[in-house]
C-alpha positions in Angstrom: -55.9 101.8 -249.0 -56.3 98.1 -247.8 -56.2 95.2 -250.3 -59.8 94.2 -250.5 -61.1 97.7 -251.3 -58.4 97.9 -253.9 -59.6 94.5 -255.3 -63.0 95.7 -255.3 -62.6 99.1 -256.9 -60.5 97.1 -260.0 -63.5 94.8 -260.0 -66.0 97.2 -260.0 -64.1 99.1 -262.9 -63.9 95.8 -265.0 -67.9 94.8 -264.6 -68.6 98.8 -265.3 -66.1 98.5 -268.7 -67.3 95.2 -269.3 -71.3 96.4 -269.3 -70.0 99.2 -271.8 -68.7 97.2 -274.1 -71.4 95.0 -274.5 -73.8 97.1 -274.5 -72.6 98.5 -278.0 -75.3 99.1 -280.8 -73.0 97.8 -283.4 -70.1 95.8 -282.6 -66.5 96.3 -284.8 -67.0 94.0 -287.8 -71.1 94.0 -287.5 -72.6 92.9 -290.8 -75.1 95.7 -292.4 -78.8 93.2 -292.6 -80.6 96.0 -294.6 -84.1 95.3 -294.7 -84.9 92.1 -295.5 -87.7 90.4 -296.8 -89.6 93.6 -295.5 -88.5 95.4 -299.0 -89.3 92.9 -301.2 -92.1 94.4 -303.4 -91.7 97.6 -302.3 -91.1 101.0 -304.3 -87.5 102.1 -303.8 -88.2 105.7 -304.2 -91.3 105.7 -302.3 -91.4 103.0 -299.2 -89.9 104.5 -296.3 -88.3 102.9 -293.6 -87.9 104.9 -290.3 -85.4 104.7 -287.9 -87.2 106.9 -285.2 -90.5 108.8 -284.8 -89.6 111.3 -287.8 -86.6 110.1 -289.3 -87.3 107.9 -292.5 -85.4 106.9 -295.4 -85.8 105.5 -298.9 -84.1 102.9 -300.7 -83.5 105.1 -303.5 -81.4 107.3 -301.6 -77.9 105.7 -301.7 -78.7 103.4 -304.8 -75.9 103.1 -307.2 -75.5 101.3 -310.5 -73.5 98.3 -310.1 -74.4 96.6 -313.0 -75.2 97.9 -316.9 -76.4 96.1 -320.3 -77.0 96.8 -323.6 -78.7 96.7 -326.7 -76.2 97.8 -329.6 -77.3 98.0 -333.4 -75.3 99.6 -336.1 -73.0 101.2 -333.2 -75.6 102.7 -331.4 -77.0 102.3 -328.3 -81.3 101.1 -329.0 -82.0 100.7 -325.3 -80.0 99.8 -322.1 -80.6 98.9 -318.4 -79.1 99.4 -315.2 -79.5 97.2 -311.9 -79.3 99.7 -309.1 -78.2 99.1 -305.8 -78.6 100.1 -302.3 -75.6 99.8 -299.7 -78.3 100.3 -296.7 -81.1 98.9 -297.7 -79.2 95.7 -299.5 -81.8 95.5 -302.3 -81.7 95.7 -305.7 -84.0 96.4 -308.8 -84.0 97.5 -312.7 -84.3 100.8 -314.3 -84.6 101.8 -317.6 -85.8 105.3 -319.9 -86.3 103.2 -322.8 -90.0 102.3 -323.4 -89.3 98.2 -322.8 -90.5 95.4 -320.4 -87.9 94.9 -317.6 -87.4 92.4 -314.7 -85.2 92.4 -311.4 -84.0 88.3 -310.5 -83.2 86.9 -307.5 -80.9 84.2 -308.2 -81.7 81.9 -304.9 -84.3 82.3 -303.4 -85.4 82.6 -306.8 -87.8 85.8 -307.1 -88.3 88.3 -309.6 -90.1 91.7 -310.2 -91.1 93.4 -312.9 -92.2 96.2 -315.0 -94.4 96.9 -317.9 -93.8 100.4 -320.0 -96.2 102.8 -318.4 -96.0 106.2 -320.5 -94.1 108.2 -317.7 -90.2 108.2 -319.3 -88.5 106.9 -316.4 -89.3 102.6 -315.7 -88.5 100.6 -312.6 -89.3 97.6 -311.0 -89.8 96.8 -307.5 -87.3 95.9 -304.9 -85.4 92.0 -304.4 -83.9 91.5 -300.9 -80.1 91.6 -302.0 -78.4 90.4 -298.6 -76.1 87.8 -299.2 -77.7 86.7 -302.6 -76.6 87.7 -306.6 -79.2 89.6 -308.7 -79.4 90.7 -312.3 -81.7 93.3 -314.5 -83.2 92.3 -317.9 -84.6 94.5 -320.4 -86.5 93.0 -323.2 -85.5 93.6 -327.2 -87.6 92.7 -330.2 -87.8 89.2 -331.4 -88.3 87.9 -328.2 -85.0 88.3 -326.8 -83.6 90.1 -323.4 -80.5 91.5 -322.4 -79.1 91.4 -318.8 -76.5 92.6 -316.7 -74.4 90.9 -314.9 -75.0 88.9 -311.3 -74.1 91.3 -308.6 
């Protein structure tokens, strides 16, 4: 083989691996965005967000508790709540099974959603945008008090 198609073929393999490389969906050490602003509001049990013409998922799905507060009286437990949290989504909101107001906060951009008891057992609040920013669930106790969980 002469010297020029040798240079050529080394060239052509290095623009071909190049090309692959950059044209990687997700690069090593990509940062997860979740969904944004797009999920504040939202249900995180109900609002599906679809990753191709039949594929969909929910908040809801991977949310974990990552935060925990509660109301303690004599030794017992009178009501608690829980800020849940999803990994893919990177929102977070409030749930409770205690027949009480709660709230979800945003710490900056400030932003908060709530919920009012509604008679069906099980009480959540909408979704915050969580990406990068701290947020906390509050459950409200007699004498106009509330008790919250920690920033996460």
């Amino acid at each position: 083989m002469k010297l020029g198609t040798i240079v050529r073929s080394i060239l052509a393999a290095t623009l071909v691996t190049t090309a692959m490389v950059g044209a990687s969906p997700t690069p090593a050490g990509a940062v997860n965005p979740g969904c944004g602003i797009v999920c504040d509001g939202k249900d995180p049990l109900t609002f599906r967000i679809y990753t191709g013409p039949y594929d969909w998922y929910t908040c809801g799905a991977d949310a974990q508790t990552v935060g925990w507060a509660a109301e303690v009286s004599g030794g017992y437990i009178r009501s608690s709540v829980l800020l849940r949290y999803s990994p893919r989504c990177r929102t977070a909101w409030a749930y409770t099974d205690y027949e009480r107001y709660i709230y979800v906060e945003r710490r900056s951009p400030h932003r908060v959603e709530d919920s009012d008891p509604n008679g069906t057992g099980q009480y959540r609040t909408r979704m915050v945008n969580d990406a990068g920013y701290v947020s906390r669930a509050c459950l409200y106790v007699p004498y106009g008090d509330y008790i919250c969980t920690i920033w996460y």
